[in-house]
N, C-alpha and C positions, 0 to 999 in steps of 0.2 A: 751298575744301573739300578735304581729304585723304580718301586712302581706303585702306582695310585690304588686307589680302594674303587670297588665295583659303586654304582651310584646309589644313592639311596632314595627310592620315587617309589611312587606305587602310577594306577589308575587316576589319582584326582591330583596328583600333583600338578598346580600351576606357576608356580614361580619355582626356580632354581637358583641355589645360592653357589654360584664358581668358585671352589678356591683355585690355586697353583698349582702345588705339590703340596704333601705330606710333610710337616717335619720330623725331626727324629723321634720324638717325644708317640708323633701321633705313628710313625709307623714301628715304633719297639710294642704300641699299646692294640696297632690294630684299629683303629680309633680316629675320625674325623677330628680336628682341634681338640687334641689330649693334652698340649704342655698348659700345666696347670695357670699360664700371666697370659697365655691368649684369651679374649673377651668375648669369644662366640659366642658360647655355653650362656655365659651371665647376658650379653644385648639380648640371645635370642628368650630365654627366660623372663627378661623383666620385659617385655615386650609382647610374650605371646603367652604367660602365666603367672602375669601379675607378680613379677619377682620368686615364686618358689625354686626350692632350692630341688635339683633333679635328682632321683633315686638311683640312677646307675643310664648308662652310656644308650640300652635301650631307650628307658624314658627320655633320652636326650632326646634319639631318633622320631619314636612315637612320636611326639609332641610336635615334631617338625613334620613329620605327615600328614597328620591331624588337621593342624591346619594348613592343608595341601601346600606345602614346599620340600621340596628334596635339595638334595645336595649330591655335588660331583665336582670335581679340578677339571681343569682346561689341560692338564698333562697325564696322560695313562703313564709315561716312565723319562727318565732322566737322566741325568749322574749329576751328583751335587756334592759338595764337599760342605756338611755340616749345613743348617736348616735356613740359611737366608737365601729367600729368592734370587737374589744379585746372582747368586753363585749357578744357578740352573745352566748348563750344559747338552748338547744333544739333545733340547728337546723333543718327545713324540704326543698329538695329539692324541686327547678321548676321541673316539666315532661319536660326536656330538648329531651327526645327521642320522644316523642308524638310533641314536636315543631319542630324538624329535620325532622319528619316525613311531616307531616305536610307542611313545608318549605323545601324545598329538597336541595334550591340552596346554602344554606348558608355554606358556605366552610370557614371561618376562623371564629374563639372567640378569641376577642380581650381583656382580663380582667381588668378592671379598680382597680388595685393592689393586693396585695397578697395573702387580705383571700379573698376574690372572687375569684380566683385560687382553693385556699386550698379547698374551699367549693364545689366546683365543680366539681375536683378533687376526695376528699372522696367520693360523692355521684354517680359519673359515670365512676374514673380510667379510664382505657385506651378502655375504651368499644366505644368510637366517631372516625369518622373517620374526622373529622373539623382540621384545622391546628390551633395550642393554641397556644398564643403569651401573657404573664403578663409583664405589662404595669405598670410603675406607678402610684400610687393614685393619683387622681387630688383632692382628700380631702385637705383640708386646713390642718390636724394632719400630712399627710405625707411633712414635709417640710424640709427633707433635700437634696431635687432637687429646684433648684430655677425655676421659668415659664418658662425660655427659655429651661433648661434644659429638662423637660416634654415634653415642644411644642416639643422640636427638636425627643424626643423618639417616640413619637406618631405618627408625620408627617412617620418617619422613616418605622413605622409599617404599618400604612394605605395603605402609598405606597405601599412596599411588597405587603398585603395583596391583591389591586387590580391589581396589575402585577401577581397572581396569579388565579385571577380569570377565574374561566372554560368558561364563559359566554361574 
């Protein structure tokens, strides 16, 4: 069994970015989106600091606080054989209602692709009152959107999402 990383939110966080699970990369590192061909890191960078390049795994975080969005998976644990979602097994949800709780202000999930959706989804249906938006994977296995193609989906979303922000 694997299991996910505590979320990463403060007080102003309004949007949430879902992933699935961990791959191996980000849980040998400890680390949300560590295997160096995932495009988290660089979408949310060239999107929320003008392309710079991040100092270390903090300033990834910081930065994603900052401008109020956190991040968390739709699975606290699993068993997976090796890093592709397909392969997810036994899944067990986050307490996504106990973190809304929790975190009151957060008004959209943004999902970093399908089965972070799907997973989400099964375990809560329409019981969220959050606005859901699935995103494509910035995983290296989803490649048949090229970077700009993502960047431009993402920018697209975020947007939205904070021209809808109550706050």
């Amino acid at each position: 069994m694997i299991h996910s990383f505590s979320p990463a939110v403060n007080d102003q966080t309004r949007i949430l970015i879902v992933g699935s699970m961990p791959g191996r990369a980000s849980l040998a590192a400890q680390e949300y989106y560590a295997y160096p061909r995932n495009q988290f890191w660089r979408i949310m960078f060239d999107l929320l600091e003008n392309g710079r390049a991040p100092k270390d795994y903090q300033d990834k975080i910081n930065s994603l606080l900052r401008h109020q969005i956190g991040l968390w998976d739709a699975l606290a644990r699993c068993e997976r054989q090796g890093s592709l979602d397909g392969n997810i097994e036994r899944p067990v949800p986050n307490d996504f209602p106990t973190l809304f709780q929790r975190y009151p202000h957060i008004h959209t999930l943004l999902f970093n692709g399908q089965a972070a959706a799907r997973h989400f989804k099964q375990a809560f249906g329409q019981t969220v009152t959050q606005t859901l938006c699935v995103l494509p994977s910035t995983s290296p296995a989803h490649a048949a959107l090229s970077y700009s193609e993502k960047l431009h989906q993402w920018k697209t979303a975020l947007t939205q999402a904070r021209r809808n922000s109550p706050l």
